[in-house]
C-alpha positions as CSV (number, residue, x, y, z in Angstrom):
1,X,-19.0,-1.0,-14.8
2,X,-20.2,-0.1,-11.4
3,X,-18.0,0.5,-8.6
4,X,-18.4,0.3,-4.7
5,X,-17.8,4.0,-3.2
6,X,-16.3,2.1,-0.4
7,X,-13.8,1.2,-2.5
8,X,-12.8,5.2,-3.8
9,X,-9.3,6.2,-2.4
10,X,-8.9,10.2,-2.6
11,X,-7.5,11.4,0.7
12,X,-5.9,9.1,2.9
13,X,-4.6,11.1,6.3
14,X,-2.6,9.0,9.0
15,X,0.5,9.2,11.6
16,X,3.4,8.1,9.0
17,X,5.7,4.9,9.6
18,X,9.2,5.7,8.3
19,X,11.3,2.9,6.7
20,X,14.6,4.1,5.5
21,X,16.8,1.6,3.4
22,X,17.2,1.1,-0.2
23,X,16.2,-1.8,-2.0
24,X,14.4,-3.5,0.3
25,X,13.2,-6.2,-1.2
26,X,10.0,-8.9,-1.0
27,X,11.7,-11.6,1.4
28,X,13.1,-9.1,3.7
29,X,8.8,-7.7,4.3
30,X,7.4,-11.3,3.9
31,X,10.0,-13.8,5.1
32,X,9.3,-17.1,2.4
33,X,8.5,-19.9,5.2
34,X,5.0,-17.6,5.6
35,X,4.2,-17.7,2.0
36,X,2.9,-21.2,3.2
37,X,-0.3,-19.7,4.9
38,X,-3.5,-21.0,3.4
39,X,-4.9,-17.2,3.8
40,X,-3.9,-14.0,4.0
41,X,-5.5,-13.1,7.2
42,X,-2.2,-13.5,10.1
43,X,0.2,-11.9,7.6
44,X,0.4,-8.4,9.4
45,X,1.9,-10.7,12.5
46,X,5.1,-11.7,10.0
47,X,5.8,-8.3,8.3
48,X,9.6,-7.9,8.6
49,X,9.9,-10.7,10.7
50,X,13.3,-11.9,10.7
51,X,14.3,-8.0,11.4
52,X,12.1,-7.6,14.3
53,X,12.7,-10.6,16.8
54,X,15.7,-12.8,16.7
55,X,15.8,-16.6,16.8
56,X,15.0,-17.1,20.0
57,X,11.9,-14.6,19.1
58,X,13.1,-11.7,21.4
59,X,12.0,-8.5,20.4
60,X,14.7,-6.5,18.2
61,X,15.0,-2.5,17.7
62,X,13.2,-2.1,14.4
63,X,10.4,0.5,13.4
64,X,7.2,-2.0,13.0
65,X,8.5,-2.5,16.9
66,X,8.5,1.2,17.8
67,X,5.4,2.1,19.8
68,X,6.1,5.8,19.0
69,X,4.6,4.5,15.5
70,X,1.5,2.0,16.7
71,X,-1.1,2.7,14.4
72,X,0.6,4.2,11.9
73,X,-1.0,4.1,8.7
74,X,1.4,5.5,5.9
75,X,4.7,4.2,5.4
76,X,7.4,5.9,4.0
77,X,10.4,4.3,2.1
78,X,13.3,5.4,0.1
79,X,14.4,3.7,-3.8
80,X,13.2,0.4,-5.0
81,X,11.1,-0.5,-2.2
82,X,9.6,-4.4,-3.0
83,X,12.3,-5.1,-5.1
84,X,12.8,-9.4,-5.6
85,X,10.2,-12.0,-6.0
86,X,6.9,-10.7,-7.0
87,X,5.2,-12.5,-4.0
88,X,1.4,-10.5,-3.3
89,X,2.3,-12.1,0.0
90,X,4.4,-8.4,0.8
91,X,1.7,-6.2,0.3
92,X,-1.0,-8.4,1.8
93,X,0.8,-8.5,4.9
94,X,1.4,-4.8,5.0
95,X,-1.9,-3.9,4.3
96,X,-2.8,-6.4,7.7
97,X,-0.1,-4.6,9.7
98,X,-1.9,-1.4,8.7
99,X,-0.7,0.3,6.3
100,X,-3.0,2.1,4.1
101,X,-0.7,3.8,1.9
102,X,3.0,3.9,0.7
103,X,5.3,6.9,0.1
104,X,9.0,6.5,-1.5
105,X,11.8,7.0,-4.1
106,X,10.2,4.5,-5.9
107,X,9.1,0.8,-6.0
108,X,9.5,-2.4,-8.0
109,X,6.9,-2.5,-11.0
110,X,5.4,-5.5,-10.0
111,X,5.3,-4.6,-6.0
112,X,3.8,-1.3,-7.0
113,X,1.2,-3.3,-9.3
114,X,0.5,-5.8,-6.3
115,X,0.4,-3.1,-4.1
116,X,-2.8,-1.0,-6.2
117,X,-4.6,-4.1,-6.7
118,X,-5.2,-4.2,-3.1
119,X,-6.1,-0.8,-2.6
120,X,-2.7,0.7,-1.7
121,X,-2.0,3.6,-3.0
122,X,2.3,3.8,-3.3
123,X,3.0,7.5,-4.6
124,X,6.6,8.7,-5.4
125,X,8.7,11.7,-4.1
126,X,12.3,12.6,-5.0
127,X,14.8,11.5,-2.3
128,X,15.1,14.8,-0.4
129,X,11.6,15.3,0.9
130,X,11.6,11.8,1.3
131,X,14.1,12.3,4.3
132,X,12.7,15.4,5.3
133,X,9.0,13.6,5.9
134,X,11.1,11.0,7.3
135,X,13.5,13.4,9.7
136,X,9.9,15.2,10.3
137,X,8.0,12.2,11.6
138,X,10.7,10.7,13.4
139,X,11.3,14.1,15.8
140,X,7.2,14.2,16.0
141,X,5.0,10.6,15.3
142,X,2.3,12.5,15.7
143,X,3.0,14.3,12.5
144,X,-0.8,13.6,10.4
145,X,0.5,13.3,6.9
146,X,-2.3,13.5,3.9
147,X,-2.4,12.4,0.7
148,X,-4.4,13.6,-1.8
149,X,-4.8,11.6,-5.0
150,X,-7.0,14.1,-7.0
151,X,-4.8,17.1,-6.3
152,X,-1.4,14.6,-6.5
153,X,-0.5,16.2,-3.0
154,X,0.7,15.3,0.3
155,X,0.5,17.6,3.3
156,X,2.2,17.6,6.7
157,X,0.8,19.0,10.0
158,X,2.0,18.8,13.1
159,X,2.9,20.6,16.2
160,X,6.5,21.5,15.2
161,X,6.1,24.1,12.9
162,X,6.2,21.7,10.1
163,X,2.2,22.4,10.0
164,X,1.3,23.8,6.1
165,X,4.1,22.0,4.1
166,X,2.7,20.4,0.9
167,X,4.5,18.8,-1.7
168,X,3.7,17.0,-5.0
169,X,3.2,13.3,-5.7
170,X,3.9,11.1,-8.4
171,X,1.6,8.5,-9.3
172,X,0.9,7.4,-12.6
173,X,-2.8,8.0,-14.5
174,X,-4.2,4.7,-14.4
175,X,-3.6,4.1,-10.6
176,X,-4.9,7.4,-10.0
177,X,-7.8,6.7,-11.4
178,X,-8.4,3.2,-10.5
179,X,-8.2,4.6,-6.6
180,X,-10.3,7.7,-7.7
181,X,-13.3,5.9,-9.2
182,X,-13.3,2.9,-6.8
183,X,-12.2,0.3,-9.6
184,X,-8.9,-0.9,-8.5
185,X,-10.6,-3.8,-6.6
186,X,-11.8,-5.7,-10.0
187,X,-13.0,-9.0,-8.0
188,X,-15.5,-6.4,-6.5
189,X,-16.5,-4.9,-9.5
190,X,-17.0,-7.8,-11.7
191,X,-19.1,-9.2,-8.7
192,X,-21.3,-5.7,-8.5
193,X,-22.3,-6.3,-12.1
194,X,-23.3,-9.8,-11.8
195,X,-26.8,-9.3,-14.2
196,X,-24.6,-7.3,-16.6
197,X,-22.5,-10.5,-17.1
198,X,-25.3,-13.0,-17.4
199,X,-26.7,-10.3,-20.1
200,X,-23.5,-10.5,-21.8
201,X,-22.8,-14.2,-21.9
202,X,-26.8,-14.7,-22.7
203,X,-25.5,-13.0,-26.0
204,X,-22.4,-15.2,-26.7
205,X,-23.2,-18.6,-28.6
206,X,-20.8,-20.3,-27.5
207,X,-22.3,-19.5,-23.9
208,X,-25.2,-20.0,-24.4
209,X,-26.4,-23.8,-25.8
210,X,-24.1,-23.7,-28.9
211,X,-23.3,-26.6,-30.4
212,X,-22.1,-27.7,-34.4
């Protein structure tokens, strides 16, 4: 089947947002009173909610708050990121916050599932360059990390002398090639090979005027 090349994910290259914390899990990135929302589309507004303002919905220190980190498109976590419910809510409203990609430890399966079915690539690291990129971006947020999902790399470049650091990426075959071929989106594809379906179901009897 056909595929959008809008939809191919090979290098992704942003300012990184970093996360630390273990286990955090669904309700703490997409409190459950926003899972009400008839669409996805304000989500980005409620990521981490409950962390960033306080009752009376005063701003709190948190770093989806930090305007060292506006516009930053690649966040990095530590172990079991999306852990909990298996809400698509979490990464929907990521993705509208602007994230475009997701380094860590590692993540819940069915976050991580959620996650490239929307186009996110999450790839793993082992803990310590995990804090390193983290230590790294949080001393320059100008730091430009890349990921690069054909070579299963991720670079760093900034003015600190961190400039030329790569390291290697985990991320397993099939989401590697879902994001490399431009599949990953299936709604998309199923819809870019609408006459190859009516061909299909033409040929099916019980499609096409069958009766007994």
């Amino acid at each position: 089947m056909k595929a959008n090349n809008e939809s191919v994910r090979n290098i992704i290259e942003e300012r990184g947002l970093p996360l630390p914390g273990d286990d955090i899990d669904t309700d703490r990135i997409i409190p459950a009173r926003y899972l009400k929302a008839v669409t996805f589309d304000k989500l980005g507004d409620f990521a981490f909610y409950d962390e960033r303002f306080d009752k009376d919905g005063k701003e709190l220190k948190h770093p989806f708050n930090d305007k060292r980190y506006k516009g930053a498109g690649i966040l990095i976590v530590n172990k079991n990121f999306g852990c909990g419910s298996s809400r698509e809510h979490a990464p929907q409203s990521l993705m509208r916050a602007g994230i475009k990609a997701i380094i860590g430890e590692s993540f819940a399966e069915i976050f991580l599932g959620n996650c490239t079915a929307l186009g996110i690539p999450a790839v793993t690291l082992e803990e310590k360059p995990v804090n390193e990129i983290m230590s790294i971006v949080k001393e320059n947020p100008e730091t430009i990390l890349t990921i690069n999902l054909d070579k299963k790399t991720l670079s760093i470049k900034n003015d600190n002398g961190a400039g030329g650091k790569e390291y290697r990426i985990g991320i397993s075959n099939s989401a590697r090639q879902v994001f490399l071929s431009g599949t990953w989106d299936t709604t998309s594809v199923l819809l870019s090979n609408e006459n190859e379906i009516r061909e299909k179901a033409a040929e099916l009897p019980y499609l096409n005027n069958f009766s007994v």
